[in-house]
N, C-alpha and C positions, 0 to 999 in steps of 0.2 A: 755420266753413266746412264744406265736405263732405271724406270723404277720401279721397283718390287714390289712397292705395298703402299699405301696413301691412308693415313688416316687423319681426318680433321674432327679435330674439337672446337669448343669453343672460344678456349685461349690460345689452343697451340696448336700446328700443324706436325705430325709427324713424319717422312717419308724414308722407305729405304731404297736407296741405289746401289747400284751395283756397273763395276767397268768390266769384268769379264774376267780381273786379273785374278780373282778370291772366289771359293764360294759366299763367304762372308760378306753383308752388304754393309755398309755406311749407314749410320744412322741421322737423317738430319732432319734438326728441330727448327722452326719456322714460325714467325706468326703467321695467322691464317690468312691474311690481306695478301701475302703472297702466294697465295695458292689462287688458278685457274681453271678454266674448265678443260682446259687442256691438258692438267695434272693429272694423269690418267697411268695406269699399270700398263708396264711396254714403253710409255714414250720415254723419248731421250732427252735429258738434260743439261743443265750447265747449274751450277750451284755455287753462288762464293761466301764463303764467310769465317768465322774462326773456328779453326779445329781445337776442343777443348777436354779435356777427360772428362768422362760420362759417368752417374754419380750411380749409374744403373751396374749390378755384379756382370750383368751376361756379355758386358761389352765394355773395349778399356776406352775408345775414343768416341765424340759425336762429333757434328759440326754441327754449328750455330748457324743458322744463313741470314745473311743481309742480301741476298739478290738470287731468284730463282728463273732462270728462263726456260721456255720450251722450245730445244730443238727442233724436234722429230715428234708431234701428235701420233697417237696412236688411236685405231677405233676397239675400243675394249669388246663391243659385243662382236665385231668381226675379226676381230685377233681369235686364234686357233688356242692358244695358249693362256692360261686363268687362273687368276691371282690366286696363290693359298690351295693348288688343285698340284697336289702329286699325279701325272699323266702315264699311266704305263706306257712300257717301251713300246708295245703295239700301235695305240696311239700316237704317238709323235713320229713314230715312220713315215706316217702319212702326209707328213710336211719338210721333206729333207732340207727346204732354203731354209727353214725355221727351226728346226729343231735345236741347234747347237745355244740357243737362247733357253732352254732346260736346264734343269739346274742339273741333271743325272748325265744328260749327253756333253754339258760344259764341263763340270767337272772329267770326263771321261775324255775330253782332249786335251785337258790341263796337263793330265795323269801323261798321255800320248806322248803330248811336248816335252815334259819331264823325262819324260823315260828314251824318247829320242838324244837329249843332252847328254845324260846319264849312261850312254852306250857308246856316244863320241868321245867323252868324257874316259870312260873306262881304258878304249884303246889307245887313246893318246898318250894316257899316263903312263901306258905299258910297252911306248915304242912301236905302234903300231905305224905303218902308212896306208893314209884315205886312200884308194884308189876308185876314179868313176869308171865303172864298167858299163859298157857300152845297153842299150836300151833294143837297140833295133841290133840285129845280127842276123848269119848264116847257119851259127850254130844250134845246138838243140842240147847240147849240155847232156849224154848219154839217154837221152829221150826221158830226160826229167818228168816230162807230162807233154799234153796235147798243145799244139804249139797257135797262135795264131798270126797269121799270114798280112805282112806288111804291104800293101797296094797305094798303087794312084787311084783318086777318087774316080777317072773314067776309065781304069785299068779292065776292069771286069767287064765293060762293052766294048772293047778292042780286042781284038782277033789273039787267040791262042798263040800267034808265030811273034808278035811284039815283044822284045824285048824287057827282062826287068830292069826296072828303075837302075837300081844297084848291079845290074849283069848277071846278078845269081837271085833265086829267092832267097828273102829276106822274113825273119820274125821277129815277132816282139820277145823279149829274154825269158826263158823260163829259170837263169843262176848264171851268177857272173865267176862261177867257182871256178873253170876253164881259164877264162882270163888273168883273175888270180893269180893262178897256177904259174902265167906266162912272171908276173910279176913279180913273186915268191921268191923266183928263180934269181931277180935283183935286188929286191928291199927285205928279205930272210921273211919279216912279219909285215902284212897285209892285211886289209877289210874293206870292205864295202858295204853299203846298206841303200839299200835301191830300190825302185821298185821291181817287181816280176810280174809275170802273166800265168797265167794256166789255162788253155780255151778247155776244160771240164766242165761241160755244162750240168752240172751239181746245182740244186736246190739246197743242201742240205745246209744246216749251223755249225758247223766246220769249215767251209770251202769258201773261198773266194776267186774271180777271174785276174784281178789284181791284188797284190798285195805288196809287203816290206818286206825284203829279207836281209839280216845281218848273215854275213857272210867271211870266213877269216882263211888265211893260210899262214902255216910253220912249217919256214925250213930249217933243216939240219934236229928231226927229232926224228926217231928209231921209239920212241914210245906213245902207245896209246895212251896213257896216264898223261902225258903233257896235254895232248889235247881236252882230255874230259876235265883237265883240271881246271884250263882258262873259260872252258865252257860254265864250270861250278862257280866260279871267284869271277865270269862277267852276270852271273842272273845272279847271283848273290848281291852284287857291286849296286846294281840296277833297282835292284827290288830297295835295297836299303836308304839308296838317295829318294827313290819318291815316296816311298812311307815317310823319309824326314821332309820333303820337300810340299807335298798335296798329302798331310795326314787326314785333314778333312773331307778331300774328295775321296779318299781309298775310300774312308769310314762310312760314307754314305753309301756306295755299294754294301758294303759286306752289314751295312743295317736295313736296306732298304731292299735292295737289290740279289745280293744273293748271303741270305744270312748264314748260313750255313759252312761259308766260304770264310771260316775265322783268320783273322789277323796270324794267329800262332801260326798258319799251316803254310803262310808266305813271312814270317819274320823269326819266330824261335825256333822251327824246324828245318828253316832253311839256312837257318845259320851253324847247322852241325852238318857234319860231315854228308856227303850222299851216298846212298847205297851205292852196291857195283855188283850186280849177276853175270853170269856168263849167258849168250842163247839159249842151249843146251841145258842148263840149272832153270830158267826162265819156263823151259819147254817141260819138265819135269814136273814145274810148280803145278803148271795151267794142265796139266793133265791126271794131278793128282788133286783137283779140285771140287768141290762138290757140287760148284756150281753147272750149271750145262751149258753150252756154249753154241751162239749158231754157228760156226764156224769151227770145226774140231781140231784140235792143237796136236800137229804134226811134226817130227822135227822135217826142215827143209821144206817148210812154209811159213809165211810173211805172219808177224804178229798183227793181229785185229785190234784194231780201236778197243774193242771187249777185253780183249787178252787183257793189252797196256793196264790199261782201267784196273782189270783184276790183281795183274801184277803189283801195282802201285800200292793197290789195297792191303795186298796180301802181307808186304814189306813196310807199315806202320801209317800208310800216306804219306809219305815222304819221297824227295824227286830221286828219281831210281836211274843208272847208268845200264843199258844193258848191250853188251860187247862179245864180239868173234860172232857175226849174221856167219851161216852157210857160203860158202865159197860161192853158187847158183843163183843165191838169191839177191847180189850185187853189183853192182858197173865193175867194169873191165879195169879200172884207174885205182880199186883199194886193194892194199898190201896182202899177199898172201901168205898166211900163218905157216903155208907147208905143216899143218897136222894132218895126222889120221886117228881113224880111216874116217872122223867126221870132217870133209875138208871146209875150214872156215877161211873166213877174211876180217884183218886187223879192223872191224866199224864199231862203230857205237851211235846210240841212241840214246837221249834220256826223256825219262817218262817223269811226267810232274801229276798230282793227282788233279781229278776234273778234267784234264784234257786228254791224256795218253802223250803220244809224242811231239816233243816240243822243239830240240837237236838233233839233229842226225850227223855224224863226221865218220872220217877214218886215216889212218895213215896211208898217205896216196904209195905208189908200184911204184918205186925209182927204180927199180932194175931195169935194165933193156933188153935182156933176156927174157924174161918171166911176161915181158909185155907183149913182145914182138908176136909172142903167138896169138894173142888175145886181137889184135890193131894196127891197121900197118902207120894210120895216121897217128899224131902224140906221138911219135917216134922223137921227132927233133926236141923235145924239150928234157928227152933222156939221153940225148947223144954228148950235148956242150953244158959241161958242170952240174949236171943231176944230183942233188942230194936228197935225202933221205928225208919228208916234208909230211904235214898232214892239216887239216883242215875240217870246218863243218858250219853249216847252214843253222838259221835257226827263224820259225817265222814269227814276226814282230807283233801280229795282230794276234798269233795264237797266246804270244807270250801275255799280252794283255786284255786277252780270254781268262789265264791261268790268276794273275793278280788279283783283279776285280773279280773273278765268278760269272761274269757276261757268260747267258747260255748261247745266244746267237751271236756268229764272228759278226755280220754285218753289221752290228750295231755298233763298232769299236771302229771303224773307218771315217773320217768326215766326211763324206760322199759317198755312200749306198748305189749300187750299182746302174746306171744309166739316170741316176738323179739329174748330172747336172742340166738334161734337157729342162727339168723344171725352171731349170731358173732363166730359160730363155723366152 
């Protein structure tokens, strides 16, 4: 492992190491004959000796060494990163090859890899089928977001009449939901978790150009209740394995990092039921508010990050489902409620607090009537064995925004955006 801490005495060496797998380091006791000058905080080691119970309360194991070597030297005064020195996240951005050697940015991939398992895990157990959804495409996924544009590296200095690659333009994916949809149609339940794109050239702690999205389809359901429900029982499923799984790394956020962000608000409130608003009851809330809003709460306008936020608030902090968006305010492919005279469509959203929205899903249009006026294309996949299906999106990095308390999304990715030039 690497090591954390070096202290010599005169009888005895102490050092802690650490392999990456724990926040937890190893304690190992040494005479000091084996210690060098290369025993240094940072370098890498090899250590052999007997693992023995440790007579000390804070710790159940040591190791005893009979043989210390030094991999990997390290120079301490030119290492970015210092012994016994909690670094805010501001700091350590600054070294995207290094940072992940932080105890806050390690544990917070720990957490990543956890919760990546723990959502494979979920749907497998539920009958789901993995499906890879395609990365590069023609599609745009109902113009999800701004798309960016897939080229040959001397594409852009050849002539406007050349040819694309692929025969049509091509982009990077903004949602493999479309494809899905294709598959839905044969395996009933589906998922993916892939990466996406977004070219939104946002600054903001929200946004990313890349990200993870979990992504699911149901067919043969006529209810939105089926969908909001696997939505509830997969962040529930997810949240519960990595609190049992990295209890220490959660903890170190919500002590360090965002205290505020209490354990209860991701484990005992999330283990009861979730709310369920309608838009319309939503719209009522937020305008019957006292607070003032930069954005004023219209029916037949999109909820604002603010709204969410207030919404959430308003309903105990607890993650809130809010369903039937305006007929206007959604892609052509979700189910139409046929009310009046507010015309909705079967969607949902759920809001978690600290972030606003986390979900988005609906029960998709199988009619081929009701569509045909909307889209000539999507036709075919309503003509041969259409049933009645729904689905919903959910993005990964926000979801581990909502856990931890991270204020900034970028710092929840292992690679920060154009980092990996650094390490070239």
């Amino acid at each position: 492992g690497w090591v954390r801490s070096v202290r010599s005495q005169k009888e005895v060496l102490f050092l802690h190491i650490n392999d990456g797998s724990s926040l937890e380091n190893l304690q190992v006791v040494a005479d000091p004959s084996l210690g060098t000058r290369d025993l240094t905080f940072g370098s890498a080691v090899e250590v052999q000796g007997k693992l023995v119970k440790s007579p000390h309360r804070m710790q159940n194991m040591e190791l005893k060494a009979e043989t210390i070597r030094v991999v990997g030297p390290c120079d301490i005064w030119s290492f970015p990163l210092k012994m016994k020195e909690r670094h805010p996240l501001e700091y350590v951005r600054q070294f995207p090859h290094l940072r992940c050697r932080n105890n806050t940015l390690g544990s917070l991939l720990r957490v990543r890899s956890e919760a990546t398992a723990a959502i494979h895990s979920f749907f497998k157990e539920n009958g789901y089928v993995h499906i890879h959804t395609p990365i590069i495409t023609s599609n745009d996924c109902e113009g999800a977001g701004e798309l960016f544009k897939v080229e040959t590296s001397n594409e852009a200095m050849e002539s406007a009449e050349k040819n694309h690659f692929f025969d049509v333009p091509a982009f990077l994916t903004v949602s493999g939901q479309l494809h899905l949809e294709v598959m839905a149609g044969a395996f009933t339940h589906v998922f993916t978790f892939g990466p996406t794109f977004r070219a939104e050239n946002s600054q903001s702690r929200r946004h990313l150009a890349e990200f993870y999205m979990v992504e699911a389809e149901l067919s043969f359901t006529e209810s939105l209740q089926d969908i909001t429900q696997v939505m509830e029982d997969l962040l529930k499923t997810a949240t519960s394995t990595v609190l049992s799984k990295c209890p220490h790394d959660v903890e170190l956020f919500h002590k360090y990092i965002a205290p505020e962000q209490k354990v209860i608000n991701v484990t005992g409130r999330c283990c009861s039921p979730f709310m369920l608003i309608s838009y319309s009851e939503a719209v009522e809330i937020l305008k019957q508010a006292a607070q003032t809003f930069t954005f004023k709460p219209e029916w037949g306008c999109d909820l604002q990050t603010e709204h969410e936020k207030y919404l959430v608030k308003h309903c105990g902090e607890v993650p809130l489902f809010v369903i039937n968006y305006p007929y206007d305010l959604k892609p052509f492919y979700m189910r139409d409620n046929e009310d009046g005279p507010q015309h909705t469509v079967a969607a949902v959203d759920l809001l978690v607090p600290g972030i606003g929205e986390l979900c988005g899903g609906s029960l998709r249009e199988e009619r081929l009537h009701f569509i045909e006026s909307r889209l000539q294309r999507y036709l075919d996949l309503r003509k041969y064995g259409s049933v009645p299906h729904g689905g919903f999106g959910m993005g990964f990095e926000r979801y581990l925004q909502y856990l931890l308390g991270v204020d900034n999304i970028k710092d929840v990715i292992p690679f920060p955006r154009f980092s990996h030039s650094c390490l070239l």
